[in-house]
C-alpha positions in Angstrom: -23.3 -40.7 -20.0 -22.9 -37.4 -22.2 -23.8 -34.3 -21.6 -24.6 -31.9 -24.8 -25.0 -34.9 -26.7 -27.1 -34.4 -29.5 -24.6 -31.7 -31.7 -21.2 -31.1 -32.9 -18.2 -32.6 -30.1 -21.1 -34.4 -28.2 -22.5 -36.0 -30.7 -19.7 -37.3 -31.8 -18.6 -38.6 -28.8 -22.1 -40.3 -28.7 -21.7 -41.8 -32.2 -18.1 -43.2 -31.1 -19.2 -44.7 -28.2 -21.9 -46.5 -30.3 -19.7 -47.7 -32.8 -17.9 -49.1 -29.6 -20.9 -51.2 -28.1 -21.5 -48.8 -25.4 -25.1 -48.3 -24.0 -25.3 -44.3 -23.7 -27.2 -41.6 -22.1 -27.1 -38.5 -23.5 -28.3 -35.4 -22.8 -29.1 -31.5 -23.9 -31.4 -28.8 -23.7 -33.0 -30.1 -26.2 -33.5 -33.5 -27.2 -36.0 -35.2 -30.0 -35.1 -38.9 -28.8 -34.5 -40.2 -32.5 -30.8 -38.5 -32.8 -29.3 -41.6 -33.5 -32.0 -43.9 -34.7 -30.0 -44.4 -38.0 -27.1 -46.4 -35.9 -29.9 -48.5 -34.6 -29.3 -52.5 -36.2 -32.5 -53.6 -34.9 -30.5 -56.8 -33.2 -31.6 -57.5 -29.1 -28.2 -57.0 -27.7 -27.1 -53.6 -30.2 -26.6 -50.7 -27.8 -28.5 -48.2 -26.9 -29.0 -44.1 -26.6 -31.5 -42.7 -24.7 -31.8 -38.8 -24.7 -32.9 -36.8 -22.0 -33.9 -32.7 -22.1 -32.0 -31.5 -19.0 -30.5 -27.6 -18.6 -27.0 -28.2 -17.2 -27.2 -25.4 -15.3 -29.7 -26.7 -13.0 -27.7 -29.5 -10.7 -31.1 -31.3 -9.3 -31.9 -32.1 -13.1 -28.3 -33.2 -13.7 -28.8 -35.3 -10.5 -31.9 -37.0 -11.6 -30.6 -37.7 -14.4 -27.3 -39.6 -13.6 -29.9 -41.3 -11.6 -32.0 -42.5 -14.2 -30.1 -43.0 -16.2 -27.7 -45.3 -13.5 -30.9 -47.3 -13.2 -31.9 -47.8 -16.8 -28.5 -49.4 -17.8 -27.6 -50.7 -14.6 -24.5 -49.1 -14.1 -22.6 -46.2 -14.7 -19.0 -46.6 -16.3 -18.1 -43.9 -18.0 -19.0 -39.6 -18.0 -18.5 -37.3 -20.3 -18.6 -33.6 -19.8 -19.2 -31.9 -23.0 -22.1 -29.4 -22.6 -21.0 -25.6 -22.2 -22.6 -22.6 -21.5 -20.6 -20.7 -24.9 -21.0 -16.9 -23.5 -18.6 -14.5 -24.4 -20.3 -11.5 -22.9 -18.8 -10.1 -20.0 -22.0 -9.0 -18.2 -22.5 -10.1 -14.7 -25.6 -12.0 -15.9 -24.4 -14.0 -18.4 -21.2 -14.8 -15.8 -23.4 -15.6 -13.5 -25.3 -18.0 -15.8 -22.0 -19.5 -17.3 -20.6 -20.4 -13.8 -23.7 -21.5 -13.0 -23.9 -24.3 -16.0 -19.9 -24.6 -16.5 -18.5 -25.1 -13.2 -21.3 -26.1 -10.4 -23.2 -28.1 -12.9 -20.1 -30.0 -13.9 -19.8 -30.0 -10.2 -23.3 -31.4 -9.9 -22.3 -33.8 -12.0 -18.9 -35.1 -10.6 -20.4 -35.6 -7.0 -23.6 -37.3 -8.3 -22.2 -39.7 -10.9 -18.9 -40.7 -8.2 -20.6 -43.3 -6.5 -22.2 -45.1 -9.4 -18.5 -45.3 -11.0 -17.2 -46.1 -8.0 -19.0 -49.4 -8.4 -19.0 -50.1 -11.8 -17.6 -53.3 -12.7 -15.5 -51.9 -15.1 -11.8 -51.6 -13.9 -11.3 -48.5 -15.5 -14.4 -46.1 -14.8 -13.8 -42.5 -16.0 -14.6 -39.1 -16.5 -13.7 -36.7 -19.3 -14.3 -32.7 -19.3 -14.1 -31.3 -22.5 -12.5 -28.1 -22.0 -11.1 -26.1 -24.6 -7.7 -24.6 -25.9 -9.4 -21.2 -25.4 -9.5 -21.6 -22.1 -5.5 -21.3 -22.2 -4.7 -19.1 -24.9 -5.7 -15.5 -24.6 -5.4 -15.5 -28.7 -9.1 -14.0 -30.2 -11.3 -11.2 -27.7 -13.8 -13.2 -30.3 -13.9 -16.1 -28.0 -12.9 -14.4 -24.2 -15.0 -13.9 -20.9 -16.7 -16.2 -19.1 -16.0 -18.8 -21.8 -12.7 -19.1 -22.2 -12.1 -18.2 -18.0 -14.6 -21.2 -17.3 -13.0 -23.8 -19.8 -9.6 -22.9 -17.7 -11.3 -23.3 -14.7 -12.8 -26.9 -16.0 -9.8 -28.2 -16.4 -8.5 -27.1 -12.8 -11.0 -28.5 -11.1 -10.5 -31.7 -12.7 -7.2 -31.6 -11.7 -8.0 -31.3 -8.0 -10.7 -33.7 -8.2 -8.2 -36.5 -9.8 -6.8 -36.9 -6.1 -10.0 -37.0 -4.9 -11.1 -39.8 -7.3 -8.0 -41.5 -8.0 -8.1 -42.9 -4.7 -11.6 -44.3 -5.3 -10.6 -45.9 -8.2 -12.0 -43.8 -10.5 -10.2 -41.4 -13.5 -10.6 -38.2 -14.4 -9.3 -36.1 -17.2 -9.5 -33.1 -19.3 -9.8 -33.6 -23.5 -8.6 -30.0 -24.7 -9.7 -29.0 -28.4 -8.3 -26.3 -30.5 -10.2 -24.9 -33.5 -12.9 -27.8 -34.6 -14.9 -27.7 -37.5 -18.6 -29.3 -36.2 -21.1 -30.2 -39.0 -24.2 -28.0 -39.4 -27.8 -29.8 -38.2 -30.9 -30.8 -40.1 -33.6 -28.6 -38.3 -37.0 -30.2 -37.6 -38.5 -28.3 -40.0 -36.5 -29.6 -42.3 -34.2 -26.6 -42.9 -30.5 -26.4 -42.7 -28.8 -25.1 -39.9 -25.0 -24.4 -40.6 -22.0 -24.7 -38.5 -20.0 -21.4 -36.8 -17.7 -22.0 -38.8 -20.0 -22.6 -42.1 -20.8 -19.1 -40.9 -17.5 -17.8 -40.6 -15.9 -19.0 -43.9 -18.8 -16.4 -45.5 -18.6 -13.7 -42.7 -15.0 -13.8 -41.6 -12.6 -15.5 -43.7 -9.9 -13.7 -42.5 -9.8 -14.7 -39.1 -10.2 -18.4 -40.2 -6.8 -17.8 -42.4 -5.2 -16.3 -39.0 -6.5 -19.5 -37.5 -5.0 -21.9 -39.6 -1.7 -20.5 -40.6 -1.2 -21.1 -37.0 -1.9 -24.9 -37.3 1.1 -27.0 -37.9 -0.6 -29.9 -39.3 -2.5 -27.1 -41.9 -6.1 -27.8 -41.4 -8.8 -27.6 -38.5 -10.0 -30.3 -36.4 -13.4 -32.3 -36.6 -15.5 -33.7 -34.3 -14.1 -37.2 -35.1 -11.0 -36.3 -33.6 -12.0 -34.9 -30.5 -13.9 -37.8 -29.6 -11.7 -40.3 -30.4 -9.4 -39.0 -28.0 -12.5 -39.0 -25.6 -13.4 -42.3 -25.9 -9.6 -43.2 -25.4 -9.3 -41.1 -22.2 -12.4 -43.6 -21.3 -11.2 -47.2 -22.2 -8.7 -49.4 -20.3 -5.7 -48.3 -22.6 -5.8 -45.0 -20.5 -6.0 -47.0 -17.4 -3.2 -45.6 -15.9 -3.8 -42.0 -17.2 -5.6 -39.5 -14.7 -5.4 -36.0 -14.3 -4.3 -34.6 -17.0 -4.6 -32.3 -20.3 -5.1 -34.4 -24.0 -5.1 -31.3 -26.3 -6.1 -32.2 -29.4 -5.3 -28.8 -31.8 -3.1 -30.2 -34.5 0.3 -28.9 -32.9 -1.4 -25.2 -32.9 -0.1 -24.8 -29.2 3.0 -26.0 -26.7 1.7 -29.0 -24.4 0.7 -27.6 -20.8 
């Protein structure tokens, strides 16, 4: 299951989990139901993606849908936590909104999806919170406030709730990108919608050049990478990995 499934980090995570054989429920604030229709083979046993329109920040619709979507496939093995709020404004509102979606909807989602992984007949049921590098590095007011403070506090509360989990035989870890370049999105109307950093390359070029000279391996993430790790942090070769921080960033930052 996947939340903010249908763009950017989420969708790639969705794709990858595909590719894996992986029945997946994803959801966003807004979903057409067709995102992944091109994966489709058409065979009985391919795997599935059912999308679901659900506002993160309300935790009875993240509840119902864990539920459904525990009773559509039959199980629940795996959860990722990819949906964020994105607000950078320091008003009380939009803190209030972004602590609302960011931390007790992630919450909300944790506490409802535990018992189903609990028993899953998978050895090696998981959880992955997709936090971010801003979240630990003060290094651009561009992306501070409740953002970046929330994205910290993502990753803390994972941290508790590994000894909480690991008990019940269930994992739980943080994936922790740096600077990722997401593709732009066909609109439904046809038109094309382009990427922040699409944006940025034309708007603010020299803060992408900051960005990158600061990125040992000389070039920005993609999706791809982030949800390979993902997907990773979910099979059995992380089996005995729980807890912690995968920061993928291209050697931009020292490992915390």
């Amino acid at each position: 299951m996947v939340t903010g499934g249908t763009k950017g980090i989420g969708r790639a995570i969705v794709e990858a989990l595909l590719s894996e054989g992986a029945n997946v429920s994803y959801c966003a604030r807004s979903v057409r139901g067709d995102e992944f229709a091109s994966l489709a083979s058409g065979a009985a046993d391919a795997p599935r993606a059912i999308g679901t329109a659900v506002d993160i920040g309300d935790a009875s619709a993240i509840r119902a849908w864990i539920e459904v979507g525990a009773q559509e496939f039959g199980r629940v093995d795996g959860v990722v936590a990819n949906a964020a709020s994105f607000a950078v404004e320091a008003t009380y509102e939009s803190w209030q909104r972004s602590f609302q979606a960011d931390i007790l909807g992630l919450i909300a989602l944790i506490d409802t999806a535990t018992p189903h992984l609990q028993s899953s007949t998978s050895s090696d049921a998981s959880i992955v919170v997709v936090s971010s590098l801003a979240g630990f590095e003060a290094r651009h007011p561009a992306i501070a406030g409740p953002y970046s403070t929330l994205k910290r506090a993502q990753a803390t509360l994972a941290k508790d709730y590994s000894r909480k989990l690991g008990p019940l035989g269930v994992r739980i870890n943080t994936v922790v990108p740096g600077a990722i370049e997401t593709r732009g999105e066909t609109l439904p109307d046809g038109t094309w919608q382009p990427s922040r950093f699409e944006e940025a390359k034309k708007t603010k070029p020299e803060f992408l050049r900051e960005m990158l000279d600061g990125i040992p391996l000389a070039r920005f993430g993609d999706a791809e990478d982030v949800a390979s790790a993902a997907v990773f942090l979910l099979s059995p070769l992380a089996r005995y990995i729980s807890g912690t921080n995968l920061v993928v960033d291209g050697g931009s930052s020292i490992a915390f």
